[in-house]
N, C-alpha and C positions, 0 to 999 in steps of 0.2 A: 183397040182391045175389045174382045167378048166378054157384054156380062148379060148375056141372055143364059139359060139353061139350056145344058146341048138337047137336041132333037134326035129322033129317026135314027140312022146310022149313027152318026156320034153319041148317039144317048149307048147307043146295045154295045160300040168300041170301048167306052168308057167302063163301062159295065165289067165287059172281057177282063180290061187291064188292072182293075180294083181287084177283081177276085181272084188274080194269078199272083199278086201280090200279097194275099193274104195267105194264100196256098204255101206261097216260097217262104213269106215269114215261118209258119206255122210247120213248115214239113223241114225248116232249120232244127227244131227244139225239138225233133223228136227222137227216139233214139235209132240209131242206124241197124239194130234187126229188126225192128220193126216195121209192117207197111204200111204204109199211110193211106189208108181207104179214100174214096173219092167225094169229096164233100157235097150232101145234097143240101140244096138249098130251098129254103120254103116259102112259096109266093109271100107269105106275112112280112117275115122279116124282111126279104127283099123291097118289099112296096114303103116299106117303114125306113130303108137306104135310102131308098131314091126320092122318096118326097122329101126327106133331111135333107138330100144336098141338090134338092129341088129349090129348099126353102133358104140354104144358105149360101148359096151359090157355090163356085170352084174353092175359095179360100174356106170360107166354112164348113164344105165337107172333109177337108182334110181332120181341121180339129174332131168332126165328128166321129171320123171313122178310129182316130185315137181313142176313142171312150167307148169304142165296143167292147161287149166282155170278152176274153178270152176262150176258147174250148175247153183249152186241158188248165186242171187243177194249178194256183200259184204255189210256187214253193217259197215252205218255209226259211228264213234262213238263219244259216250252222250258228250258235250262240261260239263264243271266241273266248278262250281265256287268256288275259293280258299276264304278260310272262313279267309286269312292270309293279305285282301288286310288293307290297309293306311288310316283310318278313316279320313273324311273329316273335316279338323276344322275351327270352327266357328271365326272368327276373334273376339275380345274383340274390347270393346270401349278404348279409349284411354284417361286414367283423366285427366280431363283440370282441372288446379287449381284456384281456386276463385280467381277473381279479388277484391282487399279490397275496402272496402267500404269508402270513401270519404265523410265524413258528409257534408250537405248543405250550413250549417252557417261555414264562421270560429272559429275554435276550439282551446282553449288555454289549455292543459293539463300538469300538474306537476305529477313526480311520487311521491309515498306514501312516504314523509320523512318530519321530523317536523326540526325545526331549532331553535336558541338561541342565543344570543347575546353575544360575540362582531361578531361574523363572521359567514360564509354560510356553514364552513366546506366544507364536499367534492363538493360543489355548487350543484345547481338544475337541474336535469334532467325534460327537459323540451322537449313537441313535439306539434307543430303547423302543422293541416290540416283544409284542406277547402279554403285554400287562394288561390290568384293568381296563375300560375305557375310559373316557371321560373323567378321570380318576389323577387326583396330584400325588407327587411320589417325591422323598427326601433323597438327593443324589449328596455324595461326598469322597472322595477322596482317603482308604482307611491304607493305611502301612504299618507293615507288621514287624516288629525289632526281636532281637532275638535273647533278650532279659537273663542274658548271663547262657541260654543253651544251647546246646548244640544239634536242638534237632528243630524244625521250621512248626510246628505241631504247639508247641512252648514259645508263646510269644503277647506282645503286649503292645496295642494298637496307637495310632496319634493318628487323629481324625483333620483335616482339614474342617471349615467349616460349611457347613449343609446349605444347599440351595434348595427350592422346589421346584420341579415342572408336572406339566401337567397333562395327560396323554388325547390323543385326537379319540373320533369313535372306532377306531378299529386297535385302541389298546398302544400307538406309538408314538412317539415324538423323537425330533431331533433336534439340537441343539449344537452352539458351538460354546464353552467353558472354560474358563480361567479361573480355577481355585485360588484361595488365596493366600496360600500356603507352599512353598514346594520341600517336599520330605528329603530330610536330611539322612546322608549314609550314616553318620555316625550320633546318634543321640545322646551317649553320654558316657562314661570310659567303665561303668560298670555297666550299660546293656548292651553292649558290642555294635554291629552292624545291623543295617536293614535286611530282613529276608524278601520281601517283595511290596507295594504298592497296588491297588487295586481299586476301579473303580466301585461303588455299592450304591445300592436303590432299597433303599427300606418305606414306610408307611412312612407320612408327611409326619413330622414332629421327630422323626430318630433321626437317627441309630438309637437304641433301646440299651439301658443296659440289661445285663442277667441279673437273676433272684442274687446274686452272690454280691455282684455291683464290682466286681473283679474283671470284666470284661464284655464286650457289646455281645448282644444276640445274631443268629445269626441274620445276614441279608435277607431279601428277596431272590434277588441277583446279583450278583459281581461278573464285572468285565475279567478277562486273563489278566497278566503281571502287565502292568505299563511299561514302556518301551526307555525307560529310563539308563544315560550314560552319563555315569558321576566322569567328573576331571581327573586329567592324570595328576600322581603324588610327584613327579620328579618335576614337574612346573614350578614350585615351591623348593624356597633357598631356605636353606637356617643358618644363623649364628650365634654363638656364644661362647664363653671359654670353654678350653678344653677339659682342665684341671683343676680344683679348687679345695678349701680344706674343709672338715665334715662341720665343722661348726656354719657354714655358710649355711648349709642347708637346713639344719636344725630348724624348728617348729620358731624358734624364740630368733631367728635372723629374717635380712629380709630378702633371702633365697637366689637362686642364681637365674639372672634376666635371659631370655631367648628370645631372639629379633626373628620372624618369618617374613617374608616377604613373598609375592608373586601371588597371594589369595584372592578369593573374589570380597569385592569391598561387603561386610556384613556375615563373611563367614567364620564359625567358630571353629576353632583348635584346640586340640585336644594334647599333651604331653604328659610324658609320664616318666620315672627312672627306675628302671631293674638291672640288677643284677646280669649280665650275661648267660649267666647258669641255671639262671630258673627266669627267664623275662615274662615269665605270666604274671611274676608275683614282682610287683613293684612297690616301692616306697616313696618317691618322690612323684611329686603331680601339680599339676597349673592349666591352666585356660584361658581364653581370652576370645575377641572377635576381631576379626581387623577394620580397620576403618575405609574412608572412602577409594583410599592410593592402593587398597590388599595388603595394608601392614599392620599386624599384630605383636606387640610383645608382651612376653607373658613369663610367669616370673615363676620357678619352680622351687619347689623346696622338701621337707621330707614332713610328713603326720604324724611322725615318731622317732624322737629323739632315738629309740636303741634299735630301729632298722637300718639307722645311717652309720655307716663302716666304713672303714678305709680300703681301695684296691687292695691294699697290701695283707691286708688280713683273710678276705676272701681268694688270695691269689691260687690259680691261677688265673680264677675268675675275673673278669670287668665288667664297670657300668656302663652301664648307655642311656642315652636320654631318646624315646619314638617320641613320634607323634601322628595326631592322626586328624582330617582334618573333615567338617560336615557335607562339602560339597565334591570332597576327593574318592579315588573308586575304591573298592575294597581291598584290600592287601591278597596279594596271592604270587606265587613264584617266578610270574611273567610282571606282579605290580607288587616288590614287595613295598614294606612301612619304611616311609625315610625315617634313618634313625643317624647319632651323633656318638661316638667315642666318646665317655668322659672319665676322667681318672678323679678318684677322689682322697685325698693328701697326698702327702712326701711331692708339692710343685717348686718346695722351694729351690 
């Protein structure tokens, strides 16, 4: 192997072949209209090659001639945009949830369920909004009878008894209620039937009466008519004689018995006896309640010795004995009043 530094002819061949090589590199990168002039070379820089790879022989000038500078200008290079960047995202709105709506007026709502007598069952679910807030309110139960008239306007109240609740801050509550009373159709054989049932919310401590003291003042609020279906009247059997003589009935006897059966245990019955020809106007009457089995008897008789007649005297008229009963439905042409035949003298 040579490791002198070439001489003479190999020094000036060497020479040749270095600068043809930097020529070929250098007239690569340039661009193909253009010409590429003849490079002159300037004793300095040449004397300052050759004593480099004078001084580092064949293997070190190689590296040195790497760390020449180039002629033409370095290019910069292209800045790149990565197609991989983090899409920017839009933020969402954030649902706000409806605030509920609070009716104006106060509102007395029941849920959809109908009821029947003797009791409320699983009791009423009930929700009151619109009120005061934070505020306790008298709820009860008022039903209106209809005190002998014939129009719903004229009428006289039976109150269950009062409970309180007492509203959240936005004026509502709900509840589930079992009064402790359940209103009877028939209250008594002089106020006829019920007109309607209702719930009411007055100030804690009422229902109030009026200056009169004849009747309550009005609500705050009432629910509609309660969903209320009295029992059918033909459920209910009657017996008793048919026939009997006027002294039976008489105020100073002890009246003629009538056995009902098929009632709800606790309900009260109503009976009366008229005349066929005028049955509004009766004279004879009794009451009773049944006991645990739904049997009542109840024993009629007359208030006045000179209303009680004979069939035969009013003929062609007859008597009859109704009756009517608390938890039974109202009498009407689809339900009328069970009522009894009864003839009164000439059985013998």
């Amino acid at each position: 192997m040579r490791t002198e530094p070439p001489a003479g002819d190999d020094f000036e061949r060497m020479i040749v072949r270095i600068t043809e090589n930097v020529l070929l590199t250098a007239g690569s990168q340039l661009p193909a209209a253009a010409s590429v002039p003849k490079p002159r070379f300037r004793f300095g820089a040449l004397s300052i090659v050759v004593l480099v790879l004078l001084g580092l022989g064949a293997a070190g000038g190689a590296v040195a001639i790497g760390l020449v500078s180039s002629p033409w200008p370095a290019v910069n290079p292209t800045a790149t945009t990565s197609s991989d960047a983090t899409p920017t995202r839009t933020p969402q709105p954030t649902a706000t949830a409806a605030a509920p709506v609070v009716p104006a007026l106060p509102t007395v709502a029941i849920a959809d369920a109908s009821f029947s007598p003797p009791s409320w069952g699983q009791g009423m679910a009930v929700d009151l909004s619109g009120f005061a807030p934070n505020t306790d309110f008298s709820v009860s139960v008022d039903s209106h009878y209809s005190a002998g008239s014939t129009t719903p306007d004229e009428y006289f109240s039976v109150l269950t008894t009062p409970i309180t609740v007492t509203t959240d801050g936005r004026g509502a509550v709900s509840f589930v209620w079992t009064p402790d009373s359940f209103p009877q159709n028939i209250a008594s054989t002089e106020s006829g039937h019920i007109w309607e049932s209702r719930i009411r919310v007055d100030a804690v401590g009422g229902p109030e009466r009026d200056p009169s003291g004849s009747a309550y003042v009005d609500p705050i609020a009432a629910s509609g008519p309660l969903p209320i279906h009295y029992l059918p009247i033909d459920e209910v059997s009657v017996q008793m004689q048919t026939c009997v003589e006027p002294e039976m009935l008489t105020s100073q006897q002890a009246g003629l018995p009538v056995t009902l059966t098929g009632l709800v245990a606790g309900e009260t019955v109503y009976l009366r006896g008229a005349r066929t020809d005028t049955p509004t106007s009766y004279a004879l009457s009794g009451e009773g309640v049944a006991d645990d089995q739904g049997r009542a008897v109840v024993v009629v008789s007359g208030y006045s010795d000179s209303l009680v007649s004979t069939s035969a005297a009013i003929a062609p008229a007859q008597w009859q004995v109704t009756w009517l009963g608390s938890d039974r439905a109202t009498a009407s042409n689809e339900n009328p009043l069970g009522s009894v035949p009864l003839t009164i003298g000439g059985c013998g």
